[in-house]
C-alpha positions as CSV (number, residue, x, y, z in Angstrom):
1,X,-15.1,-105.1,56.6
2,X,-13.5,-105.1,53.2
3,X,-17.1,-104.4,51.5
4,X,-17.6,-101.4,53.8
5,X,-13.8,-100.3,53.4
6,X,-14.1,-101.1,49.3
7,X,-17.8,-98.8,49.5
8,X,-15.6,-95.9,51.5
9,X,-12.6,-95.9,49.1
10,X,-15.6,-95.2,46.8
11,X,-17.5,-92.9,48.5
12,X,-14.1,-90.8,48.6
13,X,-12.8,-91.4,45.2
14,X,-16.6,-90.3,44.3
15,X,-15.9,-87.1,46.5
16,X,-12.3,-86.2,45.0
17,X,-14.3,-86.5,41.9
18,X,-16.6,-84.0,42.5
19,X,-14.3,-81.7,44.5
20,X,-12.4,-81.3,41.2
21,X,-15.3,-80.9,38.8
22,X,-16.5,-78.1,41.5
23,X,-13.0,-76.6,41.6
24,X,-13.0,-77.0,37.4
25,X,-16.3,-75.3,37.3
26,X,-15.2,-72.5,40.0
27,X,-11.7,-71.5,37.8
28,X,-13.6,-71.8,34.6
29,X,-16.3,-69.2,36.2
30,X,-13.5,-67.4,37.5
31,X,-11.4,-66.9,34.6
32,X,-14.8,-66.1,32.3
33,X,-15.5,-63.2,35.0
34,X,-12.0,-62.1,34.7
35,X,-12.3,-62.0,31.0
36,X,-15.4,-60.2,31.1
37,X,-14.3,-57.7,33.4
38,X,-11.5,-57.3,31.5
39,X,-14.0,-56.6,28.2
40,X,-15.6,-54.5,30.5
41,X,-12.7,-51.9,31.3
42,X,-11.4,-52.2,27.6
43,X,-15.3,-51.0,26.9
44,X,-15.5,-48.3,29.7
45,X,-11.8,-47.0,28.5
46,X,-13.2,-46.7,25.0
47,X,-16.4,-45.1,26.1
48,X,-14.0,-42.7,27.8
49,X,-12.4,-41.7,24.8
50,X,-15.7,-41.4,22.9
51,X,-17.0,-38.8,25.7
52,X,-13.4,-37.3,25.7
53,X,-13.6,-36.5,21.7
54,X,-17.2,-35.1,21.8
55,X,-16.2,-32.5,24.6
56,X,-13.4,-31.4,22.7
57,X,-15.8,-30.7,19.9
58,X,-18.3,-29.5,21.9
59,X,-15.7,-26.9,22.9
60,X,-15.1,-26.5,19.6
61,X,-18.4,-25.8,17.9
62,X,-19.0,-23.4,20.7
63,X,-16.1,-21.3,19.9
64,X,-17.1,-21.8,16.0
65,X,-20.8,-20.9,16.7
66,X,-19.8,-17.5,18.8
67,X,-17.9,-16.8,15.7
68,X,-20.7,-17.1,13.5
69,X,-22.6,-15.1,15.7
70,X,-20.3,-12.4,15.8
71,X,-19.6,-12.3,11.9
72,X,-22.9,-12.4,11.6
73,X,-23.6,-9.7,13.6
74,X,-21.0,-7.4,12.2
75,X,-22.5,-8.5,8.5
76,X,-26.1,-7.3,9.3
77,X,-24.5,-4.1,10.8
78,X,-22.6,-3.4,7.9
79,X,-25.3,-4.2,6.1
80,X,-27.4,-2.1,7.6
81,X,-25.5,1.1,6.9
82,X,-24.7,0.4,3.2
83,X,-28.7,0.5,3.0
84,X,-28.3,3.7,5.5
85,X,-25.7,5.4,2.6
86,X,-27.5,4.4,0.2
87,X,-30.8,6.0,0.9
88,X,-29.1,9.1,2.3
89,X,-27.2,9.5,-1.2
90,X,-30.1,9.0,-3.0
91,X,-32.1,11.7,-0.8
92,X,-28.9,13.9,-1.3
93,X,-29.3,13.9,-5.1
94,X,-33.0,14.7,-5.1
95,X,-32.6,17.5,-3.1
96,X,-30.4,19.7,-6.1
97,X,-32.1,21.4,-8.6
98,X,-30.7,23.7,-11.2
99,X,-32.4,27.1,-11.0
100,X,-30.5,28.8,-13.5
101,X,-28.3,27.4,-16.2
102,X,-25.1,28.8,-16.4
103,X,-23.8,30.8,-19.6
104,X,-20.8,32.9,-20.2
105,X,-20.9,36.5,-20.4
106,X,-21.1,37.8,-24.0
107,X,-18.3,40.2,-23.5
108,X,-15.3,40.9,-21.0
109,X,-15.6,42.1,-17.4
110,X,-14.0,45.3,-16.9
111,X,-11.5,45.8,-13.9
112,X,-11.3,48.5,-11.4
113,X,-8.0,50.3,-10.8
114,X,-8.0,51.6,-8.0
């Protein structure tokens, strides 16, 4: 009786035994989940942040690049009609020509009384 009572106070000591190893093992995988979740927000929250920033410059370069667009734009058309003034001028110029040469009269122009 005391063999099989000595065999059972080991069988149970050999059971509390592994209960706590098995409860050990399930905090320890517990708090390394917690840990890792925990990496895993802080990651996700800067990710966040990251995708926050670039659509704010997104927006940003947007706007810029409509401006460029526009000032571009207004360039070329300004541009465009300095080139326009510039041949018209020149065609204005080419069209005069001097038929007679102007000389003063040799003596004085009389006036009519009336």
């Amino acid at each position: 009786m005391k063999e099989i009572q000595s065999q059972i106070d080991e069988i149970e000591g050999s059971l509390r035994d592994e209960r706590q190893r098995a409860t050990g093992r399930i905090v320890n995988d517990y708090s390394a989940a917690v840990r890792r979740e925990n990496l895993v927000q802080q990651a996700l929250g800067e990710q966040q942040k990251q995708v926050s920033l670039i659509a704010e410059k997104s927006v940003q370069y947007n706007i810029l690049k409509r401006e460029v667009d526009t000032n571009k734009q207004l360039y070329e058309g300004l541009l465009q009609r300095l080139k326009e003034a510039g041949v018209s001028a020149g065609l204005k110029a080419s069209n005069i020509r001097i038929v007679d040469s102007a000389e003063p009269p040799a003596k004085p122009l009389s006036r009519r009384r009336s």
